[in-house]
gemmi code that builds the backbone of each chain (N, CA, C; Angstrom):
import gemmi

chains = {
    "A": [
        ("UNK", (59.662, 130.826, 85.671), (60.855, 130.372, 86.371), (61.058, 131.194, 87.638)),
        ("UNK", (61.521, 130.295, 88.581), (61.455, 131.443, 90.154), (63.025, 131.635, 90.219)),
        ("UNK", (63.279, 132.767, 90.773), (64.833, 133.224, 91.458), (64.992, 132.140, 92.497)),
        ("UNK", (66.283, 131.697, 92.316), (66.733, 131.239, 93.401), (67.803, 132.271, 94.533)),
        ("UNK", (67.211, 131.470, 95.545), (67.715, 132.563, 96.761), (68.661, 132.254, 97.217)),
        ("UNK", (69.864, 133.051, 96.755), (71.227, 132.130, 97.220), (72.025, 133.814, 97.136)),
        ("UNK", (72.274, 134.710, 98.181), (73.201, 135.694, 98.097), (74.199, 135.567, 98.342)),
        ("UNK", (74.316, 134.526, 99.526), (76.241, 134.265, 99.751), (76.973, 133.481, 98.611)),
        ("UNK", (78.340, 132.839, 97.856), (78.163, 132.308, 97.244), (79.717, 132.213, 96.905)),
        ("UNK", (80.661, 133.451, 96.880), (81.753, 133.898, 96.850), (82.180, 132.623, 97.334)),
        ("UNK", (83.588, 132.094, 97.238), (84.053, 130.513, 97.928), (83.376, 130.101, 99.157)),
        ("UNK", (81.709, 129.657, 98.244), (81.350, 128.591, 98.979), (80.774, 127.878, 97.067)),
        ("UNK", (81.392, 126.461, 97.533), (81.356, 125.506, 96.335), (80.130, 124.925, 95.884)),
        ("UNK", (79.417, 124.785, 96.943), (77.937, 124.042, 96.892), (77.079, 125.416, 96.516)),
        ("UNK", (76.606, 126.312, 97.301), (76.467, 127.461, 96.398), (76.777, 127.740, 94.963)),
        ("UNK", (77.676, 127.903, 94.599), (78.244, 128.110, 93.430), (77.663, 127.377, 92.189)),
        ("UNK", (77.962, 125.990, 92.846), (77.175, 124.953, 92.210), (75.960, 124.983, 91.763)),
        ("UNK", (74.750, 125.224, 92.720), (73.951, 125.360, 92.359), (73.382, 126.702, 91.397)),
        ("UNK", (73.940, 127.447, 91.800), (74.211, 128.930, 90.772), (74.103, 128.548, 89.492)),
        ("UNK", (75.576, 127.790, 89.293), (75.796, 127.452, 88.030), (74.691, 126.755, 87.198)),
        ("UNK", (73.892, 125.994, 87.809), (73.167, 125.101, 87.316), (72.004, 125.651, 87.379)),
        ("UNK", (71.629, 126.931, 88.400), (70.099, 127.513, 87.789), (70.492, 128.069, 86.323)),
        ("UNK", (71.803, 128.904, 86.166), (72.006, 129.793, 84.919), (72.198, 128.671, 83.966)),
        ("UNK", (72.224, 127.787, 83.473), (72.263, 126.655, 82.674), (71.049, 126.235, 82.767)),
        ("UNK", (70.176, 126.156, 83.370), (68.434, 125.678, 82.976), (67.612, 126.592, 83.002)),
        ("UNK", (68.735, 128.260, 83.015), (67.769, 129.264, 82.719), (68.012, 129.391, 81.371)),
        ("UNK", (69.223, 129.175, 81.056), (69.862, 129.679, 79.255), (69.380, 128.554, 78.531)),
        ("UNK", (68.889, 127.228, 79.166), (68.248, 126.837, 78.285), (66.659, 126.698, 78.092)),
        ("UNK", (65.970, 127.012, 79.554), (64.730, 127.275, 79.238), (64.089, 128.402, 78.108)),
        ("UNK", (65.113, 129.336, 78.303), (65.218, 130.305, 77.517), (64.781, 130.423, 75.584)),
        ("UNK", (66.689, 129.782, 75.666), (66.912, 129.723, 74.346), (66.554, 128.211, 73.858)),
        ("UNK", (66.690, 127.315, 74.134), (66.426, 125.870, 73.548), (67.119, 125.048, 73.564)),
        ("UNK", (68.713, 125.618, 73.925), (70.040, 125.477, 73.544), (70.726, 124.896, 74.650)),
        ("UNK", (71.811, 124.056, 74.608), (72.217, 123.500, 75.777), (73.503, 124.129, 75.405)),
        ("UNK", (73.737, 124.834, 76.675), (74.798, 125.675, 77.008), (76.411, 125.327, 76.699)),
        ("UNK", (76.939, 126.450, 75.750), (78.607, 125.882, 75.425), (78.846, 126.902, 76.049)),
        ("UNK", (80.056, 126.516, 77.245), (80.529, 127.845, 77.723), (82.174, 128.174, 76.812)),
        ("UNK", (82.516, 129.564, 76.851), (83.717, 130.005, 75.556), (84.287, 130.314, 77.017)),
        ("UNK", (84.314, 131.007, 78.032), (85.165, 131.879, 79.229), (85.930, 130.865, 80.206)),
        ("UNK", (87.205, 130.929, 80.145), (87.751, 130.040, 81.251), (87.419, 131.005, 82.641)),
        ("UNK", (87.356, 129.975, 83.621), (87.463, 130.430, 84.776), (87.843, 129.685, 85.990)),
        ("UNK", (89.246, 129.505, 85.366), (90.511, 128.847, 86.390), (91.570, 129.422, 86.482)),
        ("UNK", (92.341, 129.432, 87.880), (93.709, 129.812, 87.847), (94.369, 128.228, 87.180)),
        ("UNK", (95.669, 129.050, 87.427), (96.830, 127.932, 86.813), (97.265, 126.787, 87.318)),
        ("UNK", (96.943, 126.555, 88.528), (96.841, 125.357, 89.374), (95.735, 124.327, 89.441)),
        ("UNK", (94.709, 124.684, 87.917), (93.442, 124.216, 88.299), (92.260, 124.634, 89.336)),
        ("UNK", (92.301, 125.313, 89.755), (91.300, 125.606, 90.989), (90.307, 126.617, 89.997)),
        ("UNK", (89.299, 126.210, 90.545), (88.210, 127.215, 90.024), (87.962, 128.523, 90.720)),
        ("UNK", (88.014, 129.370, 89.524), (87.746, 130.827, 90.570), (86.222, 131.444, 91.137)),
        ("UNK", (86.250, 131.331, 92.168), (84.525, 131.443, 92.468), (83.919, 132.642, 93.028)),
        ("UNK", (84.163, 133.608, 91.793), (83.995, 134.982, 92.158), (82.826, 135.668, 91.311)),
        ("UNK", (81.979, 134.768, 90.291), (81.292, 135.203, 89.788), (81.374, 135.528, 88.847)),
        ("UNK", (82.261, 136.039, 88.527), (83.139, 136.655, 87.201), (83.649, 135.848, 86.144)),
        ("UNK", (82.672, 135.395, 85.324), (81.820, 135.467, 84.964), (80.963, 134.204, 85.871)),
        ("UNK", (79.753, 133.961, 85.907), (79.066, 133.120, 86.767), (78.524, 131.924, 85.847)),
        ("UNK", (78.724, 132.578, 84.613), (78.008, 131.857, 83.034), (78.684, 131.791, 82.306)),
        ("UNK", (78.735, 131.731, 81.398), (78.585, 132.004, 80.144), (78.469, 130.824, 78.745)),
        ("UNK", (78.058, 131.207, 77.906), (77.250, 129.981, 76.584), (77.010, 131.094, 75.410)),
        ("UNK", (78.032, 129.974, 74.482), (77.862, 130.174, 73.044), (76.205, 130.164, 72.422)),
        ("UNK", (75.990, 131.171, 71.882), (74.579, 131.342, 71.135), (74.962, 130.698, 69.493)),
        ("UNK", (75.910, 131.174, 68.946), (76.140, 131.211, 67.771), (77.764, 130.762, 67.514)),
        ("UNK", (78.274, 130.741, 66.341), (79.567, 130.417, 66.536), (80.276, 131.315, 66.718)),
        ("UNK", (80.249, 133.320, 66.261), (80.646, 134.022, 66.218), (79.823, 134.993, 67.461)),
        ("UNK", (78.594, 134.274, 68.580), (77.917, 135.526, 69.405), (77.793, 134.424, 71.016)),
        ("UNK", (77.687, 134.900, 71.985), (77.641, 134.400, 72.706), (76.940, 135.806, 74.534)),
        ("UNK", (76.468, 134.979, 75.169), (76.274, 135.306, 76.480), (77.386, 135.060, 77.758)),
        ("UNK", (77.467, 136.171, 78.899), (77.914, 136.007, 79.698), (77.690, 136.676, 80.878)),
        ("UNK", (77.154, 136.021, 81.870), (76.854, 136.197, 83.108), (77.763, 136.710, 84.198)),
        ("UNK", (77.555, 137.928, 84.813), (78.716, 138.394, 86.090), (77.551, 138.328, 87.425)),
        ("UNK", (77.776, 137.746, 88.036), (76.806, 137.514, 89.574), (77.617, 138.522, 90.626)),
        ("UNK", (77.331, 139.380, 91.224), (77.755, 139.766, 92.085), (77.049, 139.839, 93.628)),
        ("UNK", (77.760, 139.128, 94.972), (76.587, 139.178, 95.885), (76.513, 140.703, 96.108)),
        ("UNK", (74.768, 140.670, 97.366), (74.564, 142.001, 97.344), (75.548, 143.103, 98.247)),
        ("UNK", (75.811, 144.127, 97.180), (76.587, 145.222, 97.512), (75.778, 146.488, 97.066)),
        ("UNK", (75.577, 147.366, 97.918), (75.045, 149.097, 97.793), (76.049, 149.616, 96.509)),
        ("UNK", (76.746, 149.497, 96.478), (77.697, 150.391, 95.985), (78.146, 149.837, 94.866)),
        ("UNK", (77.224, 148.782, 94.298), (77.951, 148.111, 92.891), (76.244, 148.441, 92.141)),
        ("UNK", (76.738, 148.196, 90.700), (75.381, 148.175, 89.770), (74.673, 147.053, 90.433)),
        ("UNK", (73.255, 147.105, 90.483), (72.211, 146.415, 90.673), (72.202, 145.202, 89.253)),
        ("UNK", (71.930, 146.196, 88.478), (71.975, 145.481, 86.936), (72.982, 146.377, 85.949)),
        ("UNK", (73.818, 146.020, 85.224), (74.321, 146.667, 84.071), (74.199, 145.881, 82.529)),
        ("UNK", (73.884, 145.906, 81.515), (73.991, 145.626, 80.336), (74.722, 145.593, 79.156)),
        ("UNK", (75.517, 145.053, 78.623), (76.499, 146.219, 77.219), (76.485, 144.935, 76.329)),
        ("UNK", (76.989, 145.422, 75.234), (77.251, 144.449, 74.455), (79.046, 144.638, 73.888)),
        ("UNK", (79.721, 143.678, 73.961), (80.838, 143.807, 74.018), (81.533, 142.843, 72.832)),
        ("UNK", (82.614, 143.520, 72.270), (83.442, 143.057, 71.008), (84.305, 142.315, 71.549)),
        ("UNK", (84.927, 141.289, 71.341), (86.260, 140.297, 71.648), (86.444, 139.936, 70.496)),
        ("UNK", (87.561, 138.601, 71.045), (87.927, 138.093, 69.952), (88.272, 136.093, 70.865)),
        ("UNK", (87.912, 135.306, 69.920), (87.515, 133.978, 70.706), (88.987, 133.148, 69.484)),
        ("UNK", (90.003, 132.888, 69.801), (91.005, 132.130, 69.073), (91.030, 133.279, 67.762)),
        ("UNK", (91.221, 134.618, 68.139), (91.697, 135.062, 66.873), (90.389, 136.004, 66.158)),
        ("UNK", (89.130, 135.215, 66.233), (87.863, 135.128, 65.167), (87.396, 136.532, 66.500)),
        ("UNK", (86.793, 137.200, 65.740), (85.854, 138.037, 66.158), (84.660, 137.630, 67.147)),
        ("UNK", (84.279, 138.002, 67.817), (83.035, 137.534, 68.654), (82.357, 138.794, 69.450)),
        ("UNK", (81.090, 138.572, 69.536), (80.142, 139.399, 69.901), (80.043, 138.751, 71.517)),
        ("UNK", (79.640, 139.505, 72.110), (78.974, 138.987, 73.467), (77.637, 139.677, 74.279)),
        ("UNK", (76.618, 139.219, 74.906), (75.962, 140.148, 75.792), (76.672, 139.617, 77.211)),
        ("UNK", (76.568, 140.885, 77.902), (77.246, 140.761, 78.954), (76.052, 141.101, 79.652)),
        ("UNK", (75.526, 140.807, 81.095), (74.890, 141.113, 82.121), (75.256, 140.826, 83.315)),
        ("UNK", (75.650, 142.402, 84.134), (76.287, 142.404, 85.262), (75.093, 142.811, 86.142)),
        ("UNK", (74.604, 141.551, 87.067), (73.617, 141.724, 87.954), (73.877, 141.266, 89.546)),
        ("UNK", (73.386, 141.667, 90.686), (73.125, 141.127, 91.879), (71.233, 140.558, 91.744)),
        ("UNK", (71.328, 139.261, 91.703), (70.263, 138.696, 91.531), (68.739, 138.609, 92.387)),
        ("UNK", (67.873, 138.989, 92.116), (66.507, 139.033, 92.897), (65.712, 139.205, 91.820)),
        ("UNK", (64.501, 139.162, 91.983), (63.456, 138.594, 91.107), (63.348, 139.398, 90.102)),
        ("UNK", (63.439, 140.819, 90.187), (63.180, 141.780, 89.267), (64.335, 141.904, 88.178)),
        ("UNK", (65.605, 142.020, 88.685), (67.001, 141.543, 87.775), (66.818, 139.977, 87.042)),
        ("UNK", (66.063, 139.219, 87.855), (65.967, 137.684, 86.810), (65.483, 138.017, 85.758)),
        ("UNK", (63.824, 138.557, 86.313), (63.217, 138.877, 85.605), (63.435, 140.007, 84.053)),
        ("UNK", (64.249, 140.376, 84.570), (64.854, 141.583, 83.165), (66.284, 140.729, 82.464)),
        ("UNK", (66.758, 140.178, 82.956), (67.881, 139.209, 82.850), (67.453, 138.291, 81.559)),
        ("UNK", (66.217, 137.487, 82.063), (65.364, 136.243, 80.668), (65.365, 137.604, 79.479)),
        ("UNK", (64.481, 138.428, 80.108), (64.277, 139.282, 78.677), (65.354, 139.677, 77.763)),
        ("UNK", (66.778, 139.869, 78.621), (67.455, 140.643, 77.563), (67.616, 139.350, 76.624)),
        ("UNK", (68.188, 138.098, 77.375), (68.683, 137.106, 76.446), (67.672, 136.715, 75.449)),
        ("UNK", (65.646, 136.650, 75.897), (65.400, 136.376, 74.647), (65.637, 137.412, 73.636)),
        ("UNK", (65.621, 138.666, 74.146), (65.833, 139.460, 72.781), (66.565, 139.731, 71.825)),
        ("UNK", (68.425, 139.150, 72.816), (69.372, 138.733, 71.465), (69.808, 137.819, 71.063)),
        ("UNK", (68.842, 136.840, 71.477), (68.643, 135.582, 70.864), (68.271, 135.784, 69.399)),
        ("UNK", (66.492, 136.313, 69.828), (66.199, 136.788, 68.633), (66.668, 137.788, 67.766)),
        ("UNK", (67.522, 138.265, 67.992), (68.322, 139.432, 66.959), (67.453, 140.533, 67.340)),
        ("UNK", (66.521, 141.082, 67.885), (65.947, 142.201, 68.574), (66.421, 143.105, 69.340)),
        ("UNK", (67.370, 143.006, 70.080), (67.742, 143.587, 71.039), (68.530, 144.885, 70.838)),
        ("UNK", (67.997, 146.222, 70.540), (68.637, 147.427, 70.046), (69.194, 148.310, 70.894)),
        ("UNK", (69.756, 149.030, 70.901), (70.414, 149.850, 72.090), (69.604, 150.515, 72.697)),
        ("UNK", (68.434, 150.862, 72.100), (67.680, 151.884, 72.497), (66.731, 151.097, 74.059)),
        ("UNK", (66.619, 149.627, 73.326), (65.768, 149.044, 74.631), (67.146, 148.510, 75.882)),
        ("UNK", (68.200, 148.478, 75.034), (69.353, 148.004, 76.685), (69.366, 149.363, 77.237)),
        ("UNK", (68.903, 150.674, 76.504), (69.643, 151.981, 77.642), (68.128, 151.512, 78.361)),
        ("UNK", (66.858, 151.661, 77.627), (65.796, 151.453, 78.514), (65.902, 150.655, 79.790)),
        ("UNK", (66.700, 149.541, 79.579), (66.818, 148.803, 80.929), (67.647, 149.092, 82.406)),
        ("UNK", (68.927, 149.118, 81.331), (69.624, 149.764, 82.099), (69.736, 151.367, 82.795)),
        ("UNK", (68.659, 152.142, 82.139), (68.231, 153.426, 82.830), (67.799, 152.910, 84.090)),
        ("UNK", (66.655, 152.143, 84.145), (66.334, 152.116, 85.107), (66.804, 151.505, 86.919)),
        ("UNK", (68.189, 151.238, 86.596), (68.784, 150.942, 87.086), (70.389, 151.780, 87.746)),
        ("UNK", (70.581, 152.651, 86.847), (71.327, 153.739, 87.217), (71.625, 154.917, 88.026)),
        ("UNK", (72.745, 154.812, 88.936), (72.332, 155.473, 90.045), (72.953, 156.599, 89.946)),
    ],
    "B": [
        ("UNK", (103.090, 135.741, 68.906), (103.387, 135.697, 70.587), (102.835, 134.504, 70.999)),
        ("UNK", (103.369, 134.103, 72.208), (103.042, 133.125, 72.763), (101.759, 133.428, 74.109)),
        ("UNK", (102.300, 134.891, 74.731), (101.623, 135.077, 75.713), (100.887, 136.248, 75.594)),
        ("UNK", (99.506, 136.542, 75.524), (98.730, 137.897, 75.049), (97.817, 137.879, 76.036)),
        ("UNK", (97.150, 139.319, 76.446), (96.236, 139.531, 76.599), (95.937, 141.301, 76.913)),
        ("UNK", (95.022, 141.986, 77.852), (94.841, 143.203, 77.459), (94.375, 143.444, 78.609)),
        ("UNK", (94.232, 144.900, 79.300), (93.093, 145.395, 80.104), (92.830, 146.665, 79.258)),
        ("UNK", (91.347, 147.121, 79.464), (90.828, 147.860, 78.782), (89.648, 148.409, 79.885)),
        ("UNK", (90.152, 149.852, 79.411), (88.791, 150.278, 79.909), (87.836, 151.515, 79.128)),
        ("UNK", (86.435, 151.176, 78.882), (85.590, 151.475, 78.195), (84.561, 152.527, 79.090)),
        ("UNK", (84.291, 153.780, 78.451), (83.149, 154.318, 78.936), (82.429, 155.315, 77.515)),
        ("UNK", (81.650, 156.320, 77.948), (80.774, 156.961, 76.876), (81.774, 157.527, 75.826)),
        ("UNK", (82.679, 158.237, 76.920), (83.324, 159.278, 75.760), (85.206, 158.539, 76.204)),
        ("UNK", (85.297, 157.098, 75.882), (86.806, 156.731, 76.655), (86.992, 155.691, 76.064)),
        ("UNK", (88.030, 155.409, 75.524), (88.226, 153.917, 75.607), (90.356, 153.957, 75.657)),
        ("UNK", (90.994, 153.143, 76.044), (91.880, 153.159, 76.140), (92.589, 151.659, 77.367)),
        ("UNK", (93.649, 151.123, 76.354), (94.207, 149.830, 77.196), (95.655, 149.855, 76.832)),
        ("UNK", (95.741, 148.823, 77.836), (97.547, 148.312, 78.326), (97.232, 146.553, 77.982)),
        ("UNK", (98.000, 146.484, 77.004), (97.801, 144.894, 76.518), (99.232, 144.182, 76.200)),
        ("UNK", (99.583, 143.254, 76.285), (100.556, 142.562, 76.566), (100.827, 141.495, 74.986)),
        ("UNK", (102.094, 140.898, 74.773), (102.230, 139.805, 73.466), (103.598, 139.743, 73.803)),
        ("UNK", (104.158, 139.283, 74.394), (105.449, 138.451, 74.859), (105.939, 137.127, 74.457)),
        ("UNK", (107.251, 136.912, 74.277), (106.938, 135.258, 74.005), (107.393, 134.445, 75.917)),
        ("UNK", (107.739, 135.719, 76.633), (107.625, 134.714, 78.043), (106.009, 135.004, 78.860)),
        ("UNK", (106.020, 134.119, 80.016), (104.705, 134.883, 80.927), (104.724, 136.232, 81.071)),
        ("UNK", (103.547, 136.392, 81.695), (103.691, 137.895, 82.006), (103.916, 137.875, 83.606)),
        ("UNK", (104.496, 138.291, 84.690), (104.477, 137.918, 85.777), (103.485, 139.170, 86.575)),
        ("UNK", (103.243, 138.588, 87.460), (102.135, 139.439, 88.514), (102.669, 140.851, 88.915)),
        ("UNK", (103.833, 140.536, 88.873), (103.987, 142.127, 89.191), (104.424, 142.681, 88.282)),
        ("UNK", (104.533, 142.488, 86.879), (104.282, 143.485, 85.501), (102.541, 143.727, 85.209)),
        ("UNK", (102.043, 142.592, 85.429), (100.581, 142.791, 85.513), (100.096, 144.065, 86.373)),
        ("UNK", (100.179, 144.285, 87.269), (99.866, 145.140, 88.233), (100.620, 146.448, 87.980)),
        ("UNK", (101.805, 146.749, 87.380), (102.351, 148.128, 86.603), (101.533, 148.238, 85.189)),
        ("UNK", (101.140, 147.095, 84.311), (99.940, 147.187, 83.749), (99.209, 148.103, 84.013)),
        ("UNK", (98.582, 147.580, 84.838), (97.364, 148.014, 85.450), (97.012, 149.517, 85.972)),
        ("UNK", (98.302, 149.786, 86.629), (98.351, 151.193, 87.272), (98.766, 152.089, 86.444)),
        ("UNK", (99.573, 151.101, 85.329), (99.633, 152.906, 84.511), (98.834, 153.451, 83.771)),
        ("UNK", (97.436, 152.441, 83.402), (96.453, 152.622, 82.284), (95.812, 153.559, 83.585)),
        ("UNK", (95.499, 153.141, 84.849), (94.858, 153.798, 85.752), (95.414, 155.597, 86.077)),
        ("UNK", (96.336, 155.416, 85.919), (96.871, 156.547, 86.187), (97.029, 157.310, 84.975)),
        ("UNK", (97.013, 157.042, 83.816), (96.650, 157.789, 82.251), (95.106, 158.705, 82.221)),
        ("UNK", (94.199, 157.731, 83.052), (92.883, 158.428, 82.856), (92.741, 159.825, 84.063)),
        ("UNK", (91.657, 160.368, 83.227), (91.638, 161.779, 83.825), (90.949, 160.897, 85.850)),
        ("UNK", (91.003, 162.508, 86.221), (90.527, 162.113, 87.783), (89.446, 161.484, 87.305)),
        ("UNK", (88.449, 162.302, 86.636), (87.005, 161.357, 87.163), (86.566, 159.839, 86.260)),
        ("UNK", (87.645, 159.978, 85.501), (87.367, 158.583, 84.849), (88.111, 157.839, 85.952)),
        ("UNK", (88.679, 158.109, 86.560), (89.517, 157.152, 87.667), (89.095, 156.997, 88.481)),
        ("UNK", (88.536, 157.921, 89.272), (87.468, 157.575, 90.319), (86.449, 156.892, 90.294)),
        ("UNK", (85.735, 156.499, 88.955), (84.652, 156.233, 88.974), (84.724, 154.917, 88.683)),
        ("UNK", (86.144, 154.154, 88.412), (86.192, 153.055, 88.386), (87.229, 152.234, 89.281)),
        ("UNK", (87.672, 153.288, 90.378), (88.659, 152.708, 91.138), (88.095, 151.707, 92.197)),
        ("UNK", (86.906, 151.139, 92.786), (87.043, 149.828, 93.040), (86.971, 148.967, 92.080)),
        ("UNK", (86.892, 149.235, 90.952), (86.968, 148.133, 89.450), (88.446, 147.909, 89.952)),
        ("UNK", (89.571, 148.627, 89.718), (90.646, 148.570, 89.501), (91.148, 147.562, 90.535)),
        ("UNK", (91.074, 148.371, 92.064), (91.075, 147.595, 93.025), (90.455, 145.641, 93.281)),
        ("UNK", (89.482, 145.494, 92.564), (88.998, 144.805, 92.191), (90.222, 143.700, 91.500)),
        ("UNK", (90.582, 144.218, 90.096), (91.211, 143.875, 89.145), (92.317, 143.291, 90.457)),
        ("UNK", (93.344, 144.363, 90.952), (94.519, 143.920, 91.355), (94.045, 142.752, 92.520)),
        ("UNK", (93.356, 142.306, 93.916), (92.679, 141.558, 93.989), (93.138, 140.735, 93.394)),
        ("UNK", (92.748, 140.398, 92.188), (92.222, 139.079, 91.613), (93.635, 138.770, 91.123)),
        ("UNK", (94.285, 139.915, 90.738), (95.894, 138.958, 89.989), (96.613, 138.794, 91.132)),
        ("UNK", (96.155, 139.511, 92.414), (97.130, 138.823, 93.984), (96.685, 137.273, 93.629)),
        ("UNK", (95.284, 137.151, 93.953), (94.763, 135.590, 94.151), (95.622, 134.809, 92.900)),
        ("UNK", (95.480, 135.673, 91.780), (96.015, 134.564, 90.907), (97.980, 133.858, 91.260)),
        ("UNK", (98.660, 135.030, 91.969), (99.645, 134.839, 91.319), (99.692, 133.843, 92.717)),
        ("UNK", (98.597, 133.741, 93.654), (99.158, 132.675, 94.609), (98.901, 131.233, 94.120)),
        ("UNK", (98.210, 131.665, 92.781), (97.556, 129.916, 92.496), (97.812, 129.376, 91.209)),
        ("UNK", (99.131, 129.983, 90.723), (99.565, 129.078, 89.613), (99.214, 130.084, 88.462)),
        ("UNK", (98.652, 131.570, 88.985), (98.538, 132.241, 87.662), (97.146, 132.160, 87.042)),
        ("UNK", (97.226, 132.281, 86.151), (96.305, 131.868, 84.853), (96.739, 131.764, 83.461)),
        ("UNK", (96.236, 130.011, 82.782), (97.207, 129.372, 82.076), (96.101, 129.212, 80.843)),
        ("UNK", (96.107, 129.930, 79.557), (95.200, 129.739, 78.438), (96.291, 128.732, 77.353)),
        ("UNK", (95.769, 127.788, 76.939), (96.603, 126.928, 76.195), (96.312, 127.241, 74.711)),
        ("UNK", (96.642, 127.030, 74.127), (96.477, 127.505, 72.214), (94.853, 126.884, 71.955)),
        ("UNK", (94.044, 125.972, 72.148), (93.098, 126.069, 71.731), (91.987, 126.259, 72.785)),
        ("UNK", (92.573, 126.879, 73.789), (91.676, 127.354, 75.282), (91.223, 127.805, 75.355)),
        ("UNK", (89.939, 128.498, 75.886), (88.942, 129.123, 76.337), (89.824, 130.121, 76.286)),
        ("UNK", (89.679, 131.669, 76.657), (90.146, 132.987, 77.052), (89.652, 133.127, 78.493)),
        ("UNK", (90.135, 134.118, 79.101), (89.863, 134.352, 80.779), (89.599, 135.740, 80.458)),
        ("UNK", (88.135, 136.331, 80.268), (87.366, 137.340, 80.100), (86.755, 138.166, 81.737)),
        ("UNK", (87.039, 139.272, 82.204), (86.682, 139.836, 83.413), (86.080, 140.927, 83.398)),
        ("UNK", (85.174, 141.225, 83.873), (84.787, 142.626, 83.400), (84.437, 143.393, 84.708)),
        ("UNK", (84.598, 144.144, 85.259), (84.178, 145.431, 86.207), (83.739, 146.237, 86.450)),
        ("UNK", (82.524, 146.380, 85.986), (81.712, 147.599, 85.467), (81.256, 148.466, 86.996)),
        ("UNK", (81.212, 150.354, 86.437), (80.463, 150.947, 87.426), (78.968, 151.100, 87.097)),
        ("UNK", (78.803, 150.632, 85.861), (77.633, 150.797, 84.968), (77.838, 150.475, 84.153)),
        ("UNK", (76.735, 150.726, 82.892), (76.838, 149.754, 81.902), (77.069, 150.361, 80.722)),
        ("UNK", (77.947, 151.777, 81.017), (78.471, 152.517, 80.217), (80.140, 152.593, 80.529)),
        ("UNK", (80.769, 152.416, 81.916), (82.292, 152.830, 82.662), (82.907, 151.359, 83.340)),
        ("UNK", (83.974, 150.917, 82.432), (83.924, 149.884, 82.922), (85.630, 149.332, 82.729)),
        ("UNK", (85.703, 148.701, 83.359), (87.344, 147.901, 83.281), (87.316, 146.341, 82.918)),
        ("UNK", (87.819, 146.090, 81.986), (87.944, 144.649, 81.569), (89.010, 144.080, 81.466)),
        ("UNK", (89.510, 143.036, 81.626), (90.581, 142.082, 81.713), (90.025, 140.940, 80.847)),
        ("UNK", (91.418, 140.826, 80.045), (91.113, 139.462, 79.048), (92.643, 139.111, 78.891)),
        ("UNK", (92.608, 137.540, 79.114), (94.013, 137.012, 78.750), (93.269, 135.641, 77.884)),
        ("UNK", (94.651, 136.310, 76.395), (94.309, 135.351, 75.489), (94.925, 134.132, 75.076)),
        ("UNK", (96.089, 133.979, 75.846), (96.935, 133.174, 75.324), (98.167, 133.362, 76.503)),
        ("UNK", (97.946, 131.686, 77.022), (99.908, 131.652, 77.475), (99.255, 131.864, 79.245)),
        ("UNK", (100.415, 132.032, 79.702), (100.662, 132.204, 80.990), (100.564, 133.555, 81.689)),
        ("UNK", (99.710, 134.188, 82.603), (99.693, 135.447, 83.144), (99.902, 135.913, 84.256)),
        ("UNK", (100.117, 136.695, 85.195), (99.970, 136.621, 86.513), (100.804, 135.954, 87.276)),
        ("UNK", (101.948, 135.405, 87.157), (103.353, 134.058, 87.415), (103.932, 135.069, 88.400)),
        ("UNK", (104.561, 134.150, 89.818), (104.960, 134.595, 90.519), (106.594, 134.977, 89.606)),
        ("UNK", (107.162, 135.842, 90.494), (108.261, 136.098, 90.054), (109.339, 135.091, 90.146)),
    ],
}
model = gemmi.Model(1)
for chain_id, residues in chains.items():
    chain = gemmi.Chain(chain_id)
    for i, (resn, *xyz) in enumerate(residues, 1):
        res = gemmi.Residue()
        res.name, res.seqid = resn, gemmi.SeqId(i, " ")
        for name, pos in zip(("N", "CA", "C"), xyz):
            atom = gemmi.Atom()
            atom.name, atom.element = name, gemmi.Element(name[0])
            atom.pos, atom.b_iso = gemmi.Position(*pos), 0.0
            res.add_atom(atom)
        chain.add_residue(res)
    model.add_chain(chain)
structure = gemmi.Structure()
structure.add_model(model)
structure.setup_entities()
């Protein structure tokens, strides 16, 4: 799968758009799975917020799920960050992977990996510090 | 409650939040005393190290409170935010329920 080259993206809609729709035929080239997203991302007037935050996100499981933060490029923000994070989805407990990236080939590229790995239930802390070491400034 | 949600912020050796359960909205500018007092609880360098997170955060509840807020209905999605300086120090915003961010 190739990166798409799109850094501007912040309120521009067609951008965005297409964003949205590489990370939806990446989560499902991926996993197999056609993407349920759990994260609203609207104000109260309806308008969509187009900040990236989150850029994704899709239910894996009923209780685990993924979520994507896109940030364009900035020096001074994480390149890539990783965690896995506790919520709660209507009450019920929920798991999440979170991946906070500015996107280029090498972040895609580490990006597919994390998700196949907690797809597959693989994914241990020891290999997210591995990733995310290498990324830490 | 009708109206819930939380900011939180997480690092190696930290965790600590300002979370909300009202039965009215929460309005934008309780949001933002929210915000600053969890900010101002943490030591200097936990604060520094996430103060464009924070900055960030407030940002986004200006935008919101010009646009109707942000409105989670009882069987709605949640509005999940996260701000990380890494993937250990980080500021999160989650509203779970109800109305947030409402002009005054």
């Amino acid at each position: 799968m190739e990166v798409l080259a799109i850094d501007s993206f912040v309120d521009s809609p067609q951008n965005y758009s297409d964003l949205i729709d590489f990370w939806k035929h990446t989560f499902t080239s991926v996993t197999g799975l056609d993407d349920e997203r759990y994260v609203n991302n609207t104000y109260g007037n309806g308008k969509d917020i187009l900040d990236g935050n989150p850029i994704f996100t899709s239910k894996i499981t009923a209780n685990k799920g993924l979520r994507i933060i896109q940030a364009e490029p900035d020096a001074e923000q994480p390149v890539l960050s990783s965690w896995i994070h506790q919520t709660a989805i209507h009450d019920k407990p929920f798991e999440e992977l979170v991946i906070a990236l500015q996107l280029n080939s090498e972040t895609y590229t580490e990006t597919i990996q994390l998700i196949k790995l907690y797809f597959d239930e693989v994914l241990t802390p020891k290999i997210l510090q591995g990733i995310n070491g290498k990324y830490e400034r | 409650m009708k109206h819930r949600g939380r900011f939180q912020v997480q690092g190696k050796n930290l965790e600590d939040s300002n979370s909300w359960a009202q039965d009215v909205p929460l309005l934008a500018i309780t949001g933002i005393e929210l915000l600053n007092d969890l900010h101002g609880r943490l030591r200097a360098s936990d604060a520094s190290i996430r103060s464009k997170g924070f900055s960030k955060c407030r940002r986004f509840i200006a935008a919101a409170r010009e646009n109707g807020g942000v409105n989670i209905s009882s069987m709605g999605k949640p509005l999940i935010k996260s701000f990380p300086r890494n993937f250990t120090e980080r500021l999160d915003l989650e509203v779970h329920l109800g109305a947030a961010f409402i002009k005054e």
